[in-house]
N, C-alpha and C positions, 0 to 999 in steps of 0.2 A: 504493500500500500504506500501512493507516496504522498508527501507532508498533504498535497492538497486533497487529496483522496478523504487525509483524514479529516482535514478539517473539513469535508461538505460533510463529511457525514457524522459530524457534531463534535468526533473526538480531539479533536485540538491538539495531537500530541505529534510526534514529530516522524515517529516509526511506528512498522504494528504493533515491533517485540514489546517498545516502550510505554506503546497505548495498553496494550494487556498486563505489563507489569503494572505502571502507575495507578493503572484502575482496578486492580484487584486490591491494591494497598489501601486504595480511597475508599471502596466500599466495605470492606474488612475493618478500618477503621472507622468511617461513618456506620457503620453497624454497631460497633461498640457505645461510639456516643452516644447513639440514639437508645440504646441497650442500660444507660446510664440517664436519659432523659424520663423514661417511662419507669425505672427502678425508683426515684427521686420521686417524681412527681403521684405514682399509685403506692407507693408506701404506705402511706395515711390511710387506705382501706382498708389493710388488716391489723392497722395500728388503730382505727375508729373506736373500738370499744372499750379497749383501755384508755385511750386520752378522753374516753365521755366519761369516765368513771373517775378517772384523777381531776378532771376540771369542772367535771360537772356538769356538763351540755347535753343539750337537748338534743333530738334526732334533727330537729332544723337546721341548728347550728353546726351539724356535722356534715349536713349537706351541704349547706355554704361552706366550710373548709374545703372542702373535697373538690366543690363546684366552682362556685362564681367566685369566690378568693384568691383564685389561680386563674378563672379562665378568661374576667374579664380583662384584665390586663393581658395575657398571652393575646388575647386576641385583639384587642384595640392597637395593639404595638406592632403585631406581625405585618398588618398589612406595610407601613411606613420602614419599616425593617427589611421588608423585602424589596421595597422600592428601590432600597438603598443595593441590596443583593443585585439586583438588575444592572445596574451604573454598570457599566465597562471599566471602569478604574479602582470598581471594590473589590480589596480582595476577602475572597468569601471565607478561606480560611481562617482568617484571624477575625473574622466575624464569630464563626464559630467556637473556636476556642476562648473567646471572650464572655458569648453567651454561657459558656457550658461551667467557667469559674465563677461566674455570676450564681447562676443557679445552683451551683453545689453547695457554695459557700451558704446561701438562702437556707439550705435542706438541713444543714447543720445547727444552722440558727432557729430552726424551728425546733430542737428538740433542747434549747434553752427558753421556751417561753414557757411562762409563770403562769397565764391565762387566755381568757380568750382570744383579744383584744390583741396580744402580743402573737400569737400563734397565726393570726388571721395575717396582720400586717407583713407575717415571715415568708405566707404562701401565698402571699404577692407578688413577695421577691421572688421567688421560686416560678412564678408565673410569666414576670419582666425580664428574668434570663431565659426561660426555655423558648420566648417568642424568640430569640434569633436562628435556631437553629435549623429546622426541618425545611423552609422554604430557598434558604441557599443551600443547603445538601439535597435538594429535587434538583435545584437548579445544575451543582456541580455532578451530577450524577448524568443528566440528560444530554449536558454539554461532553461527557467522556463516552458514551454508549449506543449503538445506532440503534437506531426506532423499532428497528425488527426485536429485540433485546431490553427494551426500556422497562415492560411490564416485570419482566424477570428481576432487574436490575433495582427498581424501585419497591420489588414487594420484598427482596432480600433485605435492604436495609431497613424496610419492615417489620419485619422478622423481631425488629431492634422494641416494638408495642409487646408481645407477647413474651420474650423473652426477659425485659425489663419485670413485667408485672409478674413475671413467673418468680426472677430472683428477691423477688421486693416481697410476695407472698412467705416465700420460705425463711430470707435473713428476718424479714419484720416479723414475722410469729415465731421462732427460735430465738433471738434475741430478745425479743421481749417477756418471753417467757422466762429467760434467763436474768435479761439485766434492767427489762423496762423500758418503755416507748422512747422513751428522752434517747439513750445510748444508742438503741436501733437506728433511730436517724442520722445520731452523729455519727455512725458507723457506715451509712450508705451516703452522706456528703462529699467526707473531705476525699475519699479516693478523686471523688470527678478535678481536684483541681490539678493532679499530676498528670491525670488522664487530658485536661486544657494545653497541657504544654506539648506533650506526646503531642497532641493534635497539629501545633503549632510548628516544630518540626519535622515532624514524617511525611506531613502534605506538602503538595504544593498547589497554586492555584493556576488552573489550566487557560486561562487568559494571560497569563506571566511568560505560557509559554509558546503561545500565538508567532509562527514567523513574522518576520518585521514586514515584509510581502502585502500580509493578510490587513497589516495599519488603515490601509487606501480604502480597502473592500468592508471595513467594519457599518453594521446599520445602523441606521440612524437611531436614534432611542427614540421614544414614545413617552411621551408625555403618559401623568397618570391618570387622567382624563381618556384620553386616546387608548391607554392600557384598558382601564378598566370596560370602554366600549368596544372594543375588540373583541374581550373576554366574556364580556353578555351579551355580543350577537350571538353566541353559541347556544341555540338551542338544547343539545347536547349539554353544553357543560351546566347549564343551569338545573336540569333534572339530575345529573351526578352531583351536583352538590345539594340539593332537596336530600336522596337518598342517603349521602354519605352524611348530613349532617344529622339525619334522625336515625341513623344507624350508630351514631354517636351520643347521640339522646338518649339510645336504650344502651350499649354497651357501657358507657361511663355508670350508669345507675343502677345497671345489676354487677358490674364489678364491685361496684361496694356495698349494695344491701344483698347481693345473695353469699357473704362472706358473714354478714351478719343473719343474715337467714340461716344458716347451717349452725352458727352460735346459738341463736335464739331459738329456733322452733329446734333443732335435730341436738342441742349441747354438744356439742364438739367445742375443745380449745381453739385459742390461736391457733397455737402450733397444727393441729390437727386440721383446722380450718385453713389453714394455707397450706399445708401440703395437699389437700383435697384438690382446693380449686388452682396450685398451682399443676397440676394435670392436667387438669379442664381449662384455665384461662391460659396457660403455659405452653405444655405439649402439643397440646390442640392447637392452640392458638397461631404456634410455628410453622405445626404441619399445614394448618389451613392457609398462613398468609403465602407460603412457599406454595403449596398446590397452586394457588387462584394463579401468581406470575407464571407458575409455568403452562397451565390452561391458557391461559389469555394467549400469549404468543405463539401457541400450537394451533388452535382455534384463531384465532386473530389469524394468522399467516393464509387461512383460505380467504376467510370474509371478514370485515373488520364486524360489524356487530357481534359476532360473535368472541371480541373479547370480552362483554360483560356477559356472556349466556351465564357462567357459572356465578357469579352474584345474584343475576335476577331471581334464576329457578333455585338456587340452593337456599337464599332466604328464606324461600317461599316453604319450600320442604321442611327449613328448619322450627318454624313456630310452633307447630302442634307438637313437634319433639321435645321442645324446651316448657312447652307447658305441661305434659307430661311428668318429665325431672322436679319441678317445683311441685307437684301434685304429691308425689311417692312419700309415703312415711317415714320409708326405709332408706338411709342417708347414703348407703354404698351404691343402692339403685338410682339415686338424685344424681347423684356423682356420675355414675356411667351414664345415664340418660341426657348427661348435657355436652359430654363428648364430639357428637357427632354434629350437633348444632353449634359447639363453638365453631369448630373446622368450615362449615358452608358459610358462618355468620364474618370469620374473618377471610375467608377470599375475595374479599373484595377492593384491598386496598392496592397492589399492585396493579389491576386493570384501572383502578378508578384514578388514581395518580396518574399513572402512566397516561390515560386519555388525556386529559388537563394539561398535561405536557405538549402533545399536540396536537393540539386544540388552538392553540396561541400560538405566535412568535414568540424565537427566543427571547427577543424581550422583553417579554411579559408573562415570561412562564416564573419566575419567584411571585412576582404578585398574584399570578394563577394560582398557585398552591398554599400561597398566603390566603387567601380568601376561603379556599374549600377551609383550611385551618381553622377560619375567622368564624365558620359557618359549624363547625366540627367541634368546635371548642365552644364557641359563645353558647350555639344552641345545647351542645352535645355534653359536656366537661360544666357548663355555668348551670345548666338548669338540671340534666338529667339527674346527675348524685341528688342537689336540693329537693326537686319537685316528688322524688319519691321518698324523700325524707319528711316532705311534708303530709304526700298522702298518708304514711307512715303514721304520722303523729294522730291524722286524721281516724284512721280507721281502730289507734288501739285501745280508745275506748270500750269498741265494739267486741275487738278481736283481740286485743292484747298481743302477747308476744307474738300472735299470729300474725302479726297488722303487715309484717313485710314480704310475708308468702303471700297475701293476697294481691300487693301492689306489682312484685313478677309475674301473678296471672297472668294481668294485664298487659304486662310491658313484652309479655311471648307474643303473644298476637298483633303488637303495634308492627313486629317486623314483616309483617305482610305491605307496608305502605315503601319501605325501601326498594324490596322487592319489586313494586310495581315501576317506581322510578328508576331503578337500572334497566327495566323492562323497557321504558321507554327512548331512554337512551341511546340505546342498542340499536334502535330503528336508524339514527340518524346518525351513526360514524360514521361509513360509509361515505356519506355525504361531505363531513366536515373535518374530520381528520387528516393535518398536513400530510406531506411525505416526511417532512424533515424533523 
């Protein structure tokens, strides 16, 4: 392949050997950050019942921790974060790595707070770091990998959601069990600030390494006006982010009440209760996001609609499984019954990124992925944990400790509305999806 070979077809790098080495380095290591952003930030779900018991919060109050504490700032800042990722003269790596000492340092500080009030203000910060990271790693990812390979590429450093909540399930319910919420966190922070430098380091940024050639031919930027209408003519991308953000609605709120739904209705420990669902939100969750990239590009490579066939129908499949698992008395049967619904629940982020990639010009694909973020996070991370913390509160009157198996009833059957919108999506790649 020669330099300009590589650079049309996104990799920027100067040889193939070079392009395949630096980008397995880039993605191996954005796999870990991101593996480090979701250990950080879902911590607090299997830390939720201890820190209600040491401070004395309510189920409300834990949903806001959980949710809008972290999300609306992540996501008021992404978009403007990612603007900034777009620029041609940012380099995105030490964007990253500065996000990622930001937020760790946050992660530790939250297991020094005293009350609420301090706890809340920590997983702000924890919120104002992690906005920088995921929209320039789509972006440096897209920029080193050709299109035929971006689904794959993008659901591997994915891998980074279920792998994080899997190690954050096991150290937060063992450590705590041993030494107490507070140590657990400051156990999963300070690692990320060595891991800032490693970043800083071992990458480079693939615009640094642009032949001097390529200076003349570079395009023009787009205003964020211009960006932003570019990105919602897409019919298309508007129903993937619909889907992905109330697939985010239910995912963010059953990670954290069905952690305490196994506490509460089934008695299981922390400990117990994170090695459970670090199987089901963990194992599962790996295998699922790795299936979905590699369906999509196998599938994608006849017809493009077909790289959301497997989000649309496996949703679909998955609801009545998942409301099943919540129904079961029997806690090993809950446990296996939610298996097979994590797995179709998380294939979806590889094809769904990867379309929004392009969907837009490169430059508008950070603000692309910023906004599905915006939409993922505000809707998904701010409301979901709260709002069934709130039905929670609502129904335990009624139901008592019951109150949050009946609030998963529900939230099994919402995933038929994701379903439908990847559904629809689907209709119109084909039509709108670049070459490049």
């Amino acid at each position: 392949m020669t330099e300009k070979a590589a650079v049309s077809q996104g990799a920027i790098l100067p040889s193939s050997d070079s392009v395949s080495a630096q980008t397995r380095t880039m993605l191996w290591v954005l796999l870990i950050v991101y593996i480090f952003n979701f250990l950080d930030r879902q911590i607090v779900n299997i830390l939720a019942e201890p820190i209600k018991a040491d401070l004395g919060l309510t189920d409300t109050e834990l949903g806001l921790l959980a949710g809008p504490a972290f999300a609306v700032f992540y996501a008021l800042l992404g978009i403007p974060i990612a603007r900034y990722a777009d620029k041609e003269g940012t380099n995105r790596i030490r964007l990253i790595s500065l996000a990622l000492a930001i937020w760790s340092a946050m992660t530790a500080v939250c297991g020094l707070a005293q009350n609420f009030v301090q706890l809340l203000f920590a997983r702000i910060g924890v919120g104002i770091g992690e906005a920088g990271c995921t929209p320039a790693a789509h972006s440096l990812i897209t920029d080193s990998v050709a299109p035929e390979k971006r689904s794959s590429a993008i659901a591997f450093y994915g891998m980074g959601v279920p792998i994080g909540s899997l190690l954050g399930l096991i150290i937060g319910g063992i450590v705590n069990d041993l030494y107490g919420w507070r140590i657990a966190l400051m156990l999963v922070g300070l690692p990320g600030l060595l891991l800032a430098l490693v970043v800083l380091f071992a990458l480079r940024e693939p615009r640094h390494l642009k032949p001097a050639v390529e200076t003349a031919a570079r395009p023009v930027q787009l205003s964020t006006t211009a960006a932003m209408r570019e990105i919602f003519a897409s019919r298309a991308f508007v129903y993937i982010l619909i889907a992905a953000s109330v697939t985010a609605f239910l995912g963010y709120g059953k990670a954290l009440w069905t952690i305490s739904f196994f506490i509460r209705s089934h008695g299981l420990s922390t400990t117990e209760a994170g090695l459970s669902m670090a199987v089901v939100l963990g194992v599962a969750g790996v295998f699922g996001t790795w299936l979905g990239g590699k369906v999509a590009d196998k599938l994608g490579s006849r017809d493009k609609k077909h790289i959301l066939t497997l989000p649309a129908y496996g949703m679909a499949i998955a609801a009545p499984v998942l409301f099943l698992g919540y129904y079961m008395e029997n806690w090993l049967i809950a446990v296996a019954l939610l298996i097979v619904p994590t797995i179709l629940n998380s294939a979806y982020y590889g094809p769904a990124y990867g379309c929004v990639q392009g969907l837009v010009r490169p430059q508008a694909r950070a603000v692309a992925a910023s906004i599905m973020l915006f939409g993922q996070n505000l809707i998904g991370l701010g409301f979901g944990p709260f709002l069934f913390g709130v039905l929670s509160d609502q129904l335990a009157p009624t139901y008592g400790q019951e109150s949050v198996r009946y609030v998963l009833y529900g939230a099994a059957w919402l995933g038929l509305i994701p379903a439908f919108f990847f559904w629809r999506a689907s209709l119109r790649l084909s039509r709108e999806l670049k070459s490049g």
